[in-house]
MIZAVEX-544412 format. One record per atom (N, C-alpha, C, O): residue in three letters; x, z, y; atom name. Coordinates in nm, 2 decimals, m for minus. Example, Ala and Ser with C-alpha at 12.3 -4.5 7.8 and 13.67 -1.06 7.14 Angstrom:
// MIZAVEX-544412
 torfi     c1     c3     c2 rolo
   Ala   1.32   0.78  m0.57    N
   Ala   1.23   0.78  m0.45   CA
   Ala   1.32   0.78  m0.33    C
   Ala   1.42   0.85  m0.33    O
   Ser   1.28   0.71  m0.22    N
   Ser   1.37   0.71  m0.11   CA
   Ser   1.29   0.79   0.00    C
   Ser   1.34   0.80   0.11    O
This chain:
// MIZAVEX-544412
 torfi     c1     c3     c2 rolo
   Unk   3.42  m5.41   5.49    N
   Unk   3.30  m5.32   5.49   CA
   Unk   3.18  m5.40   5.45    C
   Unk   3.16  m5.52   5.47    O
   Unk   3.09  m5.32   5.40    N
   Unk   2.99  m5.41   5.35   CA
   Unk   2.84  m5.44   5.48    C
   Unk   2.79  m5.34   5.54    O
   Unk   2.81  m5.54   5.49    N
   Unk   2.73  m5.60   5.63   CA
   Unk   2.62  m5.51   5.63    C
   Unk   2.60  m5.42   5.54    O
   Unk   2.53  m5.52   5.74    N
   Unk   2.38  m5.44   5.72   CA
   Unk   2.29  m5.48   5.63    C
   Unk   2.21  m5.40   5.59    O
   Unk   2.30  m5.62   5.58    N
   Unk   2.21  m5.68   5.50   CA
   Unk   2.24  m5.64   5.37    C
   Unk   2.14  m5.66   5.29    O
   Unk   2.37  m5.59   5.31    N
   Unk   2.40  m5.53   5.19   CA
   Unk   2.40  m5.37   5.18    C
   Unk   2.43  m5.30   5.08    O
   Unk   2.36  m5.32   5.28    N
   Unk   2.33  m5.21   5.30   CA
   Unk   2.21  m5.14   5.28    C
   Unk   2.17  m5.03   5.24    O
   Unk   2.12  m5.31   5.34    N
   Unk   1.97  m5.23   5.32   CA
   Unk   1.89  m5.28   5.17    C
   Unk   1.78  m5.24   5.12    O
   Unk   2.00  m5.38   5.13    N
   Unk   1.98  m5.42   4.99   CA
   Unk   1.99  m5.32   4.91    C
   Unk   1.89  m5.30   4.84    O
   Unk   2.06  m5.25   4.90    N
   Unk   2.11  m5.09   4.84   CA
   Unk   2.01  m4.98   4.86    C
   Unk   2.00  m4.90   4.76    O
   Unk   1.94  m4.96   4.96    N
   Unk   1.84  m4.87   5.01   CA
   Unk   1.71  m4.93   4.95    C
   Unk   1.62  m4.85   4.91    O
   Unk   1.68  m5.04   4.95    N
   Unk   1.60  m5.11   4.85   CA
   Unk   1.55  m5.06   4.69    C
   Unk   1.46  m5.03   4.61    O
   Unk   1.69  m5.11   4.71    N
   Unk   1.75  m5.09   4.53   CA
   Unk   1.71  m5.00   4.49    C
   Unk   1.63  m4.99   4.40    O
   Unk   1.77  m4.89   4.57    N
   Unk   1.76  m4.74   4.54   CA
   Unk   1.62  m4.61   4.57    C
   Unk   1.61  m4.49   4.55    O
   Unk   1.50  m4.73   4.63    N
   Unk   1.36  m4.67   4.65   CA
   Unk   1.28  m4.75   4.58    C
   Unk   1.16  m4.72   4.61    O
   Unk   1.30  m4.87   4.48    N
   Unk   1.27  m4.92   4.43   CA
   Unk   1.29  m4.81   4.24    C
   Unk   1.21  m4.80   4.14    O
   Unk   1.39  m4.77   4.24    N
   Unk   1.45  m4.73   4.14   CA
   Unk   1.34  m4.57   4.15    C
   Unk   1.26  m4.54   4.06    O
   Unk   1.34  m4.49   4.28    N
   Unk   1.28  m4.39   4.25   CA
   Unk   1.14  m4.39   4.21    C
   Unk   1.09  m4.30   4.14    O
   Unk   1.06  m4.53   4.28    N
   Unk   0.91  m4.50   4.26   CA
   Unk   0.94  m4.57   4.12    C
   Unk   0.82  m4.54   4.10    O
   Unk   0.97  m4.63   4.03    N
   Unk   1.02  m4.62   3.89   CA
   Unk   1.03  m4.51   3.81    C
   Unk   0.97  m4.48   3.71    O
   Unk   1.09  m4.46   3.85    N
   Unk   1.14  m4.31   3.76   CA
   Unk   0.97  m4.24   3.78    C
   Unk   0.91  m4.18   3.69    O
   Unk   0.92  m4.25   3.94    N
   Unk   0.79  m4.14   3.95   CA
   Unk   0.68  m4.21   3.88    C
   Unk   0.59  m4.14   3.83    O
   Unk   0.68  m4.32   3.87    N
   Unk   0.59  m4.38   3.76   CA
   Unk   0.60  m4.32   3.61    C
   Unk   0.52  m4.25   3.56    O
   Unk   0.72  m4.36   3.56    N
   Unk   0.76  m4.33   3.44   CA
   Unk   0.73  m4.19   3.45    C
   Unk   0.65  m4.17   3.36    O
   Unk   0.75  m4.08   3.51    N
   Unk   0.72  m3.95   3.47   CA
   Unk   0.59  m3.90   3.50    C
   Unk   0.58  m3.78   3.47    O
   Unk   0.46  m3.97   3.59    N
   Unk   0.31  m3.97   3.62   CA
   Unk   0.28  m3.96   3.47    C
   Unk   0.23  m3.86   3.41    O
   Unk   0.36  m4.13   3.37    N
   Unk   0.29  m4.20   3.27   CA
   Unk   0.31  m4.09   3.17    C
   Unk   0.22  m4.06   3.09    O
   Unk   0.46  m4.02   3.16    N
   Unk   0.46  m3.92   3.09   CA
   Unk   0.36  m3.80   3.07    C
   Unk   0.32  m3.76   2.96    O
   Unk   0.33  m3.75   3.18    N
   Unk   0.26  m3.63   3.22   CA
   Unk   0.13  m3.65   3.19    C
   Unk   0.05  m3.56   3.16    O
   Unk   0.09  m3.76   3.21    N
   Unk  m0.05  m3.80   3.16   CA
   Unk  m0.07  m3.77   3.01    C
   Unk  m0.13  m3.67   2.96    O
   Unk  m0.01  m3.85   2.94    N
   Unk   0.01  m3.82   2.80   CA
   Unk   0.04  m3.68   2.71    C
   Unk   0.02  m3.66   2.59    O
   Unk   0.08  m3.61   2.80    N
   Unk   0.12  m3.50   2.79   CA
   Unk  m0.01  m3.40   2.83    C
   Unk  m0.02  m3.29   2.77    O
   Unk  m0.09  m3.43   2.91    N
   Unk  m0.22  m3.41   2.92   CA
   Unk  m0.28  m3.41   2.79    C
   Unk  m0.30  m3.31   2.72    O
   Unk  m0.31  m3.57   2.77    N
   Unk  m0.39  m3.60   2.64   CA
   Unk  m0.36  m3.56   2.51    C
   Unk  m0.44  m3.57   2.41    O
   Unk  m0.24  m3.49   2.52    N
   Unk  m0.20  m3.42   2.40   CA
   Unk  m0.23  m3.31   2.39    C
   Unk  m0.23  m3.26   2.28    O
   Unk  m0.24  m3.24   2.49    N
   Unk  m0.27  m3.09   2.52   CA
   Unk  m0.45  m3.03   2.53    C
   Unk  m0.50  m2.93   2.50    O
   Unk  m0.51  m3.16   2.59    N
   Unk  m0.68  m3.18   2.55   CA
   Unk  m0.69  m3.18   2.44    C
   Unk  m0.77  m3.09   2.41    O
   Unk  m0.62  m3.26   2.29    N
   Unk  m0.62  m3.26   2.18   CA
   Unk  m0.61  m3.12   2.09    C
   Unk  m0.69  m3.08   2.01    O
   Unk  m0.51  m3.07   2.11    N
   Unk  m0.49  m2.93   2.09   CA
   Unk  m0.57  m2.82   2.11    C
   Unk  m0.58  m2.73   2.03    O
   Unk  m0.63  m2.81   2.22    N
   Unk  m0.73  m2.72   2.27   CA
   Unk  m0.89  m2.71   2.17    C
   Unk  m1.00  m2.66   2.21    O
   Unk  m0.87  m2.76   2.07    N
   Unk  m1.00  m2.79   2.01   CA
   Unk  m1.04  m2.66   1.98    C
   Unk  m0.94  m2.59   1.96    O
   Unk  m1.16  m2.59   1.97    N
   Unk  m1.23  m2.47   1.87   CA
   Unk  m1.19  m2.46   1.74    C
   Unk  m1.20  m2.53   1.65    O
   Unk  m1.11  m2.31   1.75    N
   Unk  m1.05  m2.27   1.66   CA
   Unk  m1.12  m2.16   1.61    C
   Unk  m1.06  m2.08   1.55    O
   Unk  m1.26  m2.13   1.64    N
   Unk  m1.31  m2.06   1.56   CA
   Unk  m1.31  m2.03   1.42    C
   Unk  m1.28  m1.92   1.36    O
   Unk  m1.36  m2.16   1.37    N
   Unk  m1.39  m2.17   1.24   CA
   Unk  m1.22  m2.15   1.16    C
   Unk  m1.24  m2.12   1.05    O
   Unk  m1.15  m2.16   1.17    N
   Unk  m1.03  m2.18   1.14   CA
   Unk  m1.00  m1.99   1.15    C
   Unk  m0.94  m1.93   1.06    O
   Unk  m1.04  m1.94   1.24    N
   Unk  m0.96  m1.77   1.32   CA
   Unk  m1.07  m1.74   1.14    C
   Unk  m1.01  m1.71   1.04    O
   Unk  m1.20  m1.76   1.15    N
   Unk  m1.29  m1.69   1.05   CA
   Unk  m1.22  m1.76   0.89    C
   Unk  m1.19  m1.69   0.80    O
   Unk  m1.20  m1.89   0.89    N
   Unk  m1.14  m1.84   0.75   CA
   Unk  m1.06  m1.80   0.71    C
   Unk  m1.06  m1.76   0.59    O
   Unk  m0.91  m1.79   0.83    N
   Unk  m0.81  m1.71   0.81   CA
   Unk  m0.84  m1.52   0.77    C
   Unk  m0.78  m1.45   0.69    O
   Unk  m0.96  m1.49   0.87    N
   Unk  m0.99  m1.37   0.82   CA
   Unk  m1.03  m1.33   0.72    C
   Unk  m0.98  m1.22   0.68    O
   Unk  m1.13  m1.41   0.62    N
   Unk  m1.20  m1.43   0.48   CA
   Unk  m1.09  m1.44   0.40    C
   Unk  m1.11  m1.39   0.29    O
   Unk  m0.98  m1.48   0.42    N
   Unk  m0.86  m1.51   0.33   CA
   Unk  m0.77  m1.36   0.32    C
   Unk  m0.72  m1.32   0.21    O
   Unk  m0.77  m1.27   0.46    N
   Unk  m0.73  m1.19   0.40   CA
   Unk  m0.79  m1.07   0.37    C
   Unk  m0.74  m0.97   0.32    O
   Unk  m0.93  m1.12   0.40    N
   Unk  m0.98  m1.00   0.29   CA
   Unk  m0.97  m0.99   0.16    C
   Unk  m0.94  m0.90   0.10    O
   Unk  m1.00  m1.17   0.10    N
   Unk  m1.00  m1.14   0.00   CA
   Unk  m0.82  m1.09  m0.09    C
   Unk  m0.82  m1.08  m0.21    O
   Unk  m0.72  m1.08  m0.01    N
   Unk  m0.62  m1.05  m0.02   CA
   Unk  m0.63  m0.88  m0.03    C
   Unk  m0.60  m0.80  m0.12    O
   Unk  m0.68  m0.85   0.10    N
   Unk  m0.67  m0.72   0.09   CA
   Unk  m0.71  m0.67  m0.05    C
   Unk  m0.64  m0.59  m0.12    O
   Unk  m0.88  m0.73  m0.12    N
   Unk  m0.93  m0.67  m0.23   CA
   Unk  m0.83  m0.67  m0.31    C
   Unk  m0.81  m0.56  m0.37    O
   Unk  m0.74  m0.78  m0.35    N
   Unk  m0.61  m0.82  m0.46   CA
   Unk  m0.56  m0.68  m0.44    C
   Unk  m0.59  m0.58  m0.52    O
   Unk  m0.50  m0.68  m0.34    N
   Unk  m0.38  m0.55  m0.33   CA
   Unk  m0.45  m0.42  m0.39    C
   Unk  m0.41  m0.33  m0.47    O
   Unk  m0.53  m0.44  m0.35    N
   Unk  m0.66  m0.26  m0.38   CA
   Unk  m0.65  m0.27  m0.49    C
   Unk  m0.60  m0.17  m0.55    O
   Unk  m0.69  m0.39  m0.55    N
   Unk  m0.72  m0.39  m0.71   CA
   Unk  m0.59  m0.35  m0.80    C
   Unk  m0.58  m0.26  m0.88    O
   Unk  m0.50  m0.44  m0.77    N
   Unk  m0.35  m0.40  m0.80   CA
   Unk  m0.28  m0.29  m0.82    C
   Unk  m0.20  m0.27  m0.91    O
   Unk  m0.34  m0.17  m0.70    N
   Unk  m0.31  m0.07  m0.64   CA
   Unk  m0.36   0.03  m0.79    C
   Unk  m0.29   0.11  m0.86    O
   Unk  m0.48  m0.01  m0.80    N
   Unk  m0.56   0.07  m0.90   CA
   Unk  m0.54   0.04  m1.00    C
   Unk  m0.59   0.10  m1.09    O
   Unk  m0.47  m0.06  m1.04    N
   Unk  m0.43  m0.07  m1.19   CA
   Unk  m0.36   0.00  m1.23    C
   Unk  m0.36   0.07  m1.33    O
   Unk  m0.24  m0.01  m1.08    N
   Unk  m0.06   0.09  m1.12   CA
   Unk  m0.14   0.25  m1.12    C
   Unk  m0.10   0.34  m1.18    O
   Unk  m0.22   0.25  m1.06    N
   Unk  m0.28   0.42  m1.04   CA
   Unk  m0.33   0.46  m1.19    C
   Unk  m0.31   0.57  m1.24    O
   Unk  m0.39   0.36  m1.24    N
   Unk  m0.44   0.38  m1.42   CA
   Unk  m0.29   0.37  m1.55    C
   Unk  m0.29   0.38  m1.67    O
   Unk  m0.20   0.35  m1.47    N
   Unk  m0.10   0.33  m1.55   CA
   Unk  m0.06   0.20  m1.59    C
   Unk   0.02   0.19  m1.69    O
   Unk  m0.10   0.07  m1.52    N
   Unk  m0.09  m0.04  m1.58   CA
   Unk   0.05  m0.11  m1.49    C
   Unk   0.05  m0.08  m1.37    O
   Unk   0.10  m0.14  m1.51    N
   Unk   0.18  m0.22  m1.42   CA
   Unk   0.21  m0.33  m1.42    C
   Unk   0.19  m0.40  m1.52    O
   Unk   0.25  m0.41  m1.29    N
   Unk   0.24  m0.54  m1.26   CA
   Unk   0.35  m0.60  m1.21    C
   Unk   0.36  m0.55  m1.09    O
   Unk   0.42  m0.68  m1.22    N
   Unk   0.53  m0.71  m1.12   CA
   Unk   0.49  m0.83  m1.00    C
   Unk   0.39  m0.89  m0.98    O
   Unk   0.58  m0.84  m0.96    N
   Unk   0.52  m0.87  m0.81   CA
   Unk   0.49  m1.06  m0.81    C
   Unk   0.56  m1.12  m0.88    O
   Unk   0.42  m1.11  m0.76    N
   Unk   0.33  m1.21  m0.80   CA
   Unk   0.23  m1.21  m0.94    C
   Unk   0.17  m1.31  m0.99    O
   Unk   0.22  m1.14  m0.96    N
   Unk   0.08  m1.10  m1.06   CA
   Unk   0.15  m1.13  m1.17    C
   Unk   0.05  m1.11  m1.25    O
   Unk   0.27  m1.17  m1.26    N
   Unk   0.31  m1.20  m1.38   CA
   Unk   0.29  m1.03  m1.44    C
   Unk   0.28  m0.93  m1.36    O
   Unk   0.29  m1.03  m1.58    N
   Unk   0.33  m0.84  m1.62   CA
   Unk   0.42  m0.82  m1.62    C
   Unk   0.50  m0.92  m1.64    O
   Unk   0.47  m0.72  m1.62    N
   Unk   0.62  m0.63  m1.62   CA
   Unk   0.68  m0.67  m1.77    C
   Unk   0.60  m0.68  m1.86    O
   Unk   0.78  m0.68  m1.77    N
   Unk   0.83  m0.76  m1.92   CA
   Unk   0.93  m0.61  m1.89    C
   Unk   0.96  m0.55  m1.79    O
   Unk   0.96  m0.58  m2.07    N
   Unk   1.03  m0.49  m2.08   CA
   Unk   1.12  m0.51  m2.22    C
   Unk   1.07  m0.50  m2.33    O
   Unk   1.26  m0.53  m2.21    N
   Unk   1.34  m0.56  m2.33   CA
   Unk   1.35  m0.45  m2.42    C
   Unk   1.39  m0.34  m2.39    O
   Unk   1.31  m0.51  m2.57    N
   Unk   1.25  m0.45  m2.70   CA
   Unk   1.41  m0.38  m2.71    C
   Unk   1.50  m0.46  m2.68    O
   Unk   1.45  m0.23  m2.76    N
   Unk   1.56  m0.16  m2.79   CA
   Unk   1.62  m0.20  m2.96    C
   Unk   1.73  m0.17  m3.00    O
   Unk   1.53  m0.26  m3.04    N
   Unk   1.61  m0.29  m3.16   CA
   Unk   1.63  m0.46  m3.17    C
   Unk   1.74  m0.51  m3.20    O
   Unk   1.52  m0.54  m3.13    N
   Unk   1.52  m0.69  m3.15   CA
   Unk   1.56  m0.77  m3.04    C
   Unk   1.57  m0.89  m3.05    O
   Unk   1.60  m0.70  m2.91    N
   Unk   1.63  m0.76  m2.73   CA
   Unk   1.55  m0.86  m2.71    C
   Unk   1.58  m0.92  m2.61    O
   Unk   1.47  m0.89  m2.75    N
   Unk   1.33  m0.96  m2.70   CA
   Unk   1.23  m0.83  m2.58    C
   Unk   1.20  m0.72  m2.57    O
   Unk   1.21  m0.99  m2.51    N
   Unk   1.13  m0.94  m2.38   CA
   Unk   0.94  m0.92  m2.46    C
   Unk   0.87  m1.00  m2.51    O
   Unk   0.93  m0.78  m2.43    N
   Unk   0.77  m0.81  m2.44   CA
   Unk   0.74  m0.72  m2.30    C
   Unk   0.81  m0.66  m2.22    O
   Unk   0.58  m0.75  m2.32    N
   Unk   0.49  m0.68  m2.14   CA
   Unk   0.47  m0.57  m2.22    C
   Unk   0.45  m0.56  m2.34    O
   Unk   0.49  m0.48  m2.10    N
   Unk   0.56  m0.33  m2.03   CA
   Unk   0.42  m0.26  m2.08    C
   Unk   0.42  m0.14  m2.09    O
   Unk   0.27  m0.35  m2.10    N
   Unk   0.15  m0.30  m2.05   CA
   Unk   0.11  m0.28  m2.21    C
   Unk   0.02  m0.20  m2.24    O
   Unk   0.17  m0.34  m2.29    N
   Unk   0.11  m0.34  m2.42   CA
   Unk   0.10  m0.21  m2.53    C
   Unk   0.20  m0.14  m2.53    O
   Unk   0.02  m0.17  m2.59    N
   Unk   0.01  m0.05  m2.64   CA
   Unk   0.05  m0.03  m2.73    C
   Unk   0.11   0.08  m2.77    O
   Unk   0.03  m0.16  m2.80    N
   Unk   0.11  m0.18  m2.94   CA
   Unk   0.29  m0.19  m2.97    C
   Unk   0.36  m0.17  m3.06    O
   Unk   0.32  m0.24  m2.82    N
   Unk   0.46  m0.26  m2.81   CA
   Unk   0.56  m0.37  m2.87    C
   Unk   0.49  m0.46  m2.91    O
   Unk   0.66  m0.40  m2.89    N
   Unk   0.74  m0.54  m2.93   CA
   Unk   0.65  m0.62  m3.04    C
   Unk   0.61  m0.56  m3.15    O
   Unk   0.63  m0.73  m3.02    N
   Unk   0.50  m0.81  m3.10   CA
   Unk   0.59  m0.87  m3.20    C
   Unk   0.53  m0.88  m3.31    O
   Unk   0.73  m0.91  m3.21    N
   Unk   0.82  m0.99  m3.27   CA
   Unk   0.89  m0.84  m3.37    C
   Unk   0.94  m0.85  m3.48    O
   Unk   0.87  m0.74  m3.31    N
   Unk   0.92  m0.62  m3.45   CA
   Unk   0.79  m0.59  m3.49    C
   Unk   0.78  m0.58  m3.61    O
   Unk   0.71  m0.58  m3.45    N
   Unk   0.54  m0.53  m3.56   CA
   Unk   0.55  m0.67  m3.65    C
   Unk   0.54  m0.65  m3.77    O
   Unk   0.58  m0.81  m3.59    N
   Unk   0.56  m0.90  m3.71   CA
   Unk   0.66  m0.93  m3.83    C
   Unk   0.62  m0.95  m3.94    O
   Unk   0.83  m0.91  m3.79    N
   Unk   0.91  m0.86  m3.85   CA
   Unk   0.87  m0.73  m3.95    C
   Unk   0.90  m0.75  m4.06    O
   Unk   0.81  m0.61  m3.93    N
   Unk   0.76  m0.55  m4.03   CA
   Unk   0.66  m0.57  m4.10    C
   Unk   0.67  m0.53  m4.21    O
   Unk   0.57  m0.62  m4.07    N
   Unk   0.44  m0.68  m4.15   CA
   Unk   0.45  m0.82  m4.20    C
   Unk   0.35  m0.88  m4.23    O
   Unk   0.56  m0.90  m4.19    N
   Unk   0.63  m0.98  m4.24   CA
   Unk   0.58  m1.06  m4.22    C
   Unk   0.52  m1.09  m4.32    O
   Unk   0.54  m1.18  m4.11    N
   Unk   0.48  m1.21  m4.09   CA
   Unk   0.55  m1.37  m4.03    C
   Unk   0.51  m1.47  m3.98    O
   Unk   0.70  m1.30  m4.08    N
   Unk   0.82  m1.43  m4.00   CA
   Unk   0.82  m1.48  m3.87    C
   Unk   0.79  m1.59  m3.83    O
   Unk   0.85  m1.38  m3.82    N
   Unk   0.86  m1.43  m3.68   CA
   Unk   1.02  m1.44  m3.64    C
   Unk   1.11  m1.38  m3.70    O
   Unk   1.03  m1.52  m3.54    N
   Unk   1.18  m1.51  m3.46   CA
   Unk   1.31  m1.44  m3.50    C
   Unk   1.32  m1.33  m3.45    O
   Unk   1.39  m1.47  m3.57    N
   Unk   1.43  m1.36  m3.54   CA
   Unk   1.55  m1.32  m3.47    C
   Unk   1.59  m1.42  m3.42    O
   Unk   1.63  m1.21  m3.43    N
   Unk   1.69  m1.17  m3.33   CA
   Unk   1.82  m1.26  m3.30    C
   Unk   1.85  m1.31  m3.19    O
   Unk   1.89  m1.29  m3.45    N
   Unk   1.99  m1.39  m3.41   CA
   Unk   1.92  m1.48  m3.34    C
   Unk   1.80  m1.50  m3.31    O
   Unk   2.08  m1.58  m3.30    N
   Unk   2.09  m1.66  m3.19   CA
   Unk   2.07  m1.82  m3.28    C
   Unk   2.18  m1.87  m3.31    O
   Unk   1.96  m1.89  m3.32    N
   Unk   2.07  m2.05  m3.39   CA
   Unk   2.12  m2.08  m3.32    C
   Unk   2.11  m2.08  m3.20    O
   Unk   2.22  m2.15  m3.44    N
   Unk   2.32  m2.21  m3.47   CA
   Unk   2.32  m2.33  m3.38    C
   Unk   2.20  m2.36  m3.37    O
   Unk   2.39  m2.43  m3.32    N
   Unk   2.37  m2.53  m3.25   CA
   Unk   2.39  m2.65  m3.34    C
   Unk   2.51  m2.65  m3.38    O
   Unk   2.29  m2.77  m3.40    N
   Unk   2.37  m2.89  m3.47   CA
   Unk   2.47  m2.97  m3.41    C
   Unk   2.45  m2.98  m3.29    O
   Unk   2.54  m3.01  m3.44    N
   Unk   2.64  m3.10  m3.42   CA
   Unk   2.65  m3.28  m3.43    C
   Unk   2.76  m3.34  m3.40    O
């Protein structure tokens, strides 16, 4: 059996070990403090330009809105609507009045592209 004096060595040990651990987690919590003071900064200015940002978003959409309402169309991230040409399969924008740029130059001869594929060298 182990004597009294190894017993209270143990009881030692073991209240030596707790105010350890309650240190270690004071030192944590503190820090944990100081990180949380850090965060709390004034977020005004930050709430106001997030707002400025989406107005000026909202105006985008409005404006966008009013193009497709005029007949213009747009596809989505602001590129134009591409639309594949029925005799030459070239892409031209959907918005153009004139229509496939590579057949008006093909008829006014102007050599442009043409629909074949080249040939690959070797």
């Amino acid at each position: 059996m182990a004597s009294a004096g190894q017993v209270a060595a143990k009881e030692a040990s073991k209240a030596a070990q707790r105010e350890k651990e309650l240190a270690a987690f004071a030192k944590k919590q503190e820090r944990k403090d100081k990180e949380w003071e850090k965060g709390s900064k004034d977020t005004s200015k930050a709430e106001e330009e997030t707002k400025a940002k989406e107005e000026v978003k909202a105006k985008k959409v409005a404006s966008k809105e009013a193009e497709a309402a005029e007949g213009g169309k747009v596809a989505s991230g602001g590129a134009p609507l591409m639309k594949t040409c029925k005799e030459c399969k070239k892409k031209y924008n959907a918005n153009s009045k004139k229509g496939c740029q590579n057949c008006i130059d093909n008829l006014l001869g102007f050599g442009a592209a043409s629909s074949k594929p080249k040939a690959k060298k070797k």
